[in-house]
N, CA, C and O of each residue as an XYZ file, in Angstrom:
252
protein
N    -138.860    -22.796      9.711
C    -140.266    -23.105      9.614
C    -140.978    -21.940      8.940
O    -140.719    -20.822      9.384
N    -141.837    -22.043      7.934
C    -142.473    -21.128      7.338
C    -144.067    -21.314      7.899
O    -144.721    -22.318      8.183
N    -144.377    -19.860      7.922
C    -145.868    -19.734      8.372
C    -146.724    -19.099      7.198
O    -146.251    -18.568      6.193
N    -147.846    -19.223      7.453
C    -148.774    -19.368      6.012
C    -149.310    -17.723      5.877
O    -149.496    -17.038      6.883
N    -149.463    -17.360      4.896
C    -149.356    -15.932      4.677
C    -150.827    -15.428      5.873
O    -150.413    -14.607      6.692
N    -151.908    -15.670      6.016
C    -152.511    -15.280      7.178
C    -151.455    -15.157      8.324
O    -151.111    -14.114      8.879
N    -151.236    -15.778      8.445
C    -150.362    -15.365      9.357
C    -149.580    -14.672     10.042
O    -149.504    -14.239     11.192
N    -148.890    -14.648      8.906
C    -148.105    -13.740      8.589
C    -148.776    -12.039      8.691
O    -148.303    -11.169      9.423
N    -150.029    -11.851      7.721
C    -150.542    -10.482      7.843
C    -150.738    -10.657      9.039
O    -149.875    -10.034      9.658
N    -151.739    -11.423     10.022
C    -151.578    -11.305     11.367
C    -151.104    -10.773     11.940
O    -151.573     -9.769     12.475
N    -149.752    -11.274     12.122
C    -148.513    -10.628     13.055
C    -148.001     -9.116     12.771
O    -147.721     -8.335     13.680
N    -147.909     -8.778     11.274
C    -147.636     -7.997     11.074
C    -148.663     -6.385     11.233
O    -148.173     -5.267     11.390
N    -150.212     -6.725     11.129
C    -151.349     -6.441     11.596
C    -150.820     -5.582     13.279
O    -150.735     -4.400     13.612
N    -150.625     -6.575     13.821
C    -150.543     -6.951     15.525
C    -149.578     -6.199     15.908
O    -149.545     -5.820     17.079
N    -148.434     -5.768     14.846
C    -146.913     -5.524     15.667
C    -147.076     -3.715     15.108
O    -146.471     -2.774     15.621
N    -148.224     -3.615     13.751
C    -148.403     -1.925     13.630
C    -149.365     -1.844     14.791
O    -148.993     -1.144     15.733
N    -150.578     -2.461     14.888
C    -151.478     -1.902     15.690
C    -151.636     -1.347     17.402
O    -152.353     -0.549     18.007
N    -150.562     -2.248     17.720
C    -150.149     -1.747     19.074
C    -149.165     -0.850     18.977
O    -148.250     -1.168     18.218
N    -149.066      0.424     19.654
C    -147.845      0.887     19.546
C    -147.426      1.108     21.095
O    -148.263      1.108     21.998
N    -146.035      1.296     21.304
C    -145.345      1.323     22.224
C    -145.822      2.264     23.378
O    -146.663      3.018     22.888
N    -145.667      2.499     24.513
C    -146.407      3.386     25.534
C    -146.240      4.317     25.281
O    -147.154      5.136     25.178
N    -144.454      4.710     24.980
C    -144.248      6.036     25.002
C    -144.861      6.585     23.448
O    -145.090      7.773     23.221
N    -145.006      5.826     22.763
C    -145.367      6.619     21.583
C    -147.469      6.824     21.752
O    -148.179      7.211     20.824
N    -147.671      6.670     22.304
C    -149.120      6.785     22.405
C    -149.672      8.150     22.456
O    -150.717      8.617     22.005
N    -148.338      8.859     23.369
C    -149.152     10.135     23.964
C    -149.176     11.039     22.844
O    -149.987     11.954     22.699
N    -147.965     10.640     21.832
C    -147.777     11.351     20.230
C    -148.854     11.188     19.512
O    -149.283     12.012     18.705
N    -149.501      9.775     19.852
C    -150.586      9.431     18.531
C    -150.008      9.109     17.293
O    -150.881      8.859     16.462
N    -148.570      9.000     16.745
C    -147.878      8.135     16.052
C    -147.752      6.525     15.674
O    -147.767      5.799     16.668
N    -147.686      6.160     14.981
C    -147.785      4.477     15.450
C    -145.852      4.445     14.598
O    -145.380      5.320     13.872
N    -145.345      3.475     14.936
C    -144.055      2.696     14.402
C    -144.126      2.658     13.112
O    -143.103      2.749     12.434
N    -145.828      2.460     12.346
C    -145.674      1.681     10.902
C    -145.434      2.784     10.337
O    -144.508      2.632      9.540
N    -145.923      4.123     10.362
C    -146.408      5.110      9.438
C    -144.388      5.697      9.260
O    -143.928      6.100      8.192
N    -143.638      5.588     10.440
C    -142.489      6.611     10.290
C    -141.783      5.120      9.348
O    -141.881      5.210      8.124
N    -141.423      4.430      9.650
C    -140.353      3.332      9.118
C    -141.230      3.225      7.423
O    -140.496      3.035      6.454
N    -142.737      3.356      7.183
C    -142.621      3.101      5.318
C    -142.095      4.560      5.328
O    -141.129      4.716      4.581
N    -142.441      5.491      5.895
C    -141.633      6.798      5.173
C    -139.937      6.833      5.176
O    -139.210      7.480      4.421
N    -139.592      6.017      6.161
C    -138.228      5.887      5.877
C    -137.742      5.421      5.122
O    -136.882      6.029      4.485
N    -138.161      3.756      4.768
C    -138.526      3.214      3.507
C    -138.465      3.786      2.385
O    -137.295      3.818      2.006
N    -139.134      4.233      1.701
C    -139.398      5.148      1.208
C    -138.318      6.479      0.285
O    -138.187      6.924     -0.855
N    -137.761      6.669      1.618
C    -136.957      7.954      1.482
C    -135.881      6.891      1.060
O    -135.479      7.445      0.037
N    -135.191      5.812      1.152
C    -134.461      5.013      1.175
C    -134.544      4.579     -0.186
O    -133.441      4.500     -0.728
N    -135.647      4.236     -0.983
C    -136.010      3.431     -2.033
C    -135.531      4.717     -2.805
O    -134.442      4.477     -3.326
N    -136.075      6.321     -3.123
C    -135.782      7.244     -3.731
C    -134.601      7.374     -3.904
O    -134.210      7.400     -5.071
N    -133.556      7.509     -2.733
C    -132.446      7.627     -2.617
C    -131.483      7.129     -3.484
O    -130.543      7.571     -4.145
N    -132.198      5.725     -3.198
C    -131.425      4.253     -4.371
C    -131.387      4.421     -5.982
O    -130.615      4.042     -6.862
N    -132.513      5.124     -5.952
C    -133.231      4.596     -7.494
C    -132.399      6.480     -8.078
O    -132.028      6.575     -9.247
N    -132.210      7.950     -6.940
C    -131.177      8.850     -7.786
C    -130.203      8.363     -7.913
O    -129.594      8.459     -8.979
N    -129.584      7.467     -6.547
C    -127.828      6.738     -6.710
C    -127.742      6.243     -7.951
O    -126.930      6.724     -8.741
N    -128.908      4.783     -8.446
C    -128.346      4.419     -9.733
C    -128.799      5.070    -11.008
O    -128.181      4.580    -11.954
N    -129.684      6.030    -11.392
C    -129.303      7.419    -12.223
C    -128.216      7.539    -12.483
O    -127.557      7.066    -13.409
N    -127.883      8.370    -11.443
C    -126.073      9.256    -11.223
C    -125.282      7.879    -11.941
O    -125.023      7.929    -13.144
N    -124.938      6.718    -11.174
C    -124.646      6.020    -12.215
C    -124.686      5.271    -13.575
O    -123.797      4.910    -14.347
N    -125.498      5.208    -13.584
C    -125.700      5.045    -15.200
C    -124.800      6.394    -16.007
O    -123.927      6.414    -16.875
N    -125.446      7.338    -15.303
C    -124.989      8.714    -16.004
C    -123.405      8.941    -16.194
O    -122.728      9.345    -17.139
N    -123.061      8.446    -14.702
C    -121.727      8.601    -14.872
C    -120.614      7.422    -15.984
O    -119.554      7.589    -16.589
N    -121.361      6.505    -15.840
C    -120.717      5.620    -16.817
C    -121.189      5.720    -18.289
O    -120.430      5.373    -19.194
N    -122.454      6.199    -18.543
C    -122.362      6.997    -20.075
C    -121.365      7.836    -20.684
O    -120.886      7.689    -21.808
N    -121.020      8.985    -19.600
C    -120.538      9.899    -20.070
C    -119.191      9.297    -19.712
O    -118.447      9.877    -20.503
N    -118.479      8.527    -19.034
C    -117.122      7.699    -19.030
C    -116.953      7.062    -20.646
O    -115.912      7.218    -21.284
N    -118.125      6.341    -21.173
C    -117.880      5.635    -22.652
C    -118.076      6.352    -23.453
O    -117.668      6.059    -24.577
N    -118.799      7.636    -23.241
C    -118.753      8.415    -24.403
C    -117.207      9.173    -24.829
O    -116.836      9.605    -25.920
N    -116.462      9.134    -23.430
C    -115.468      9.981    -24.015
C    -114.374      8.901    -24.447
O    -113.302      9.236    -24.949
N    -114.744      7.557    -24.205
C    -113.824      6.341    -25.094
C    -113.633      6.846    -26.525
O    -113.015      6.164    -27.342
């Protein structure tokens, strides 16, 4: 079943804005650490396929 994009922000709204007990006393919320993880994840990806490209250039160059 698909739900209609209000909705959707809704929930997703609802599930940053509350945060967990124990994280309260930090003043942290869930959303802010997971896009930075995100994040660090997406960078990660985008040196991995660099390095490759790179490495398979320099594999055909020495064809």
């Amino acid at each position: 079943m698909r739900i209609g994009a209000e909705a959707s922000v809704r929930v997703l709204h609802r599930r940053c804005s509350e945060p967990l007990p124990a994280r309260r006393a930090r003043g942290r919320g869930i959303c802010e650490s997971g896009v930075f993880v995100l994040d660090v994840v997406y960078l990660l990806g985008i040196i991995a396929v660099f390095v490759l490209v790179g490495l398979i250039a320099r594999g055909v160059e020495k064809l």
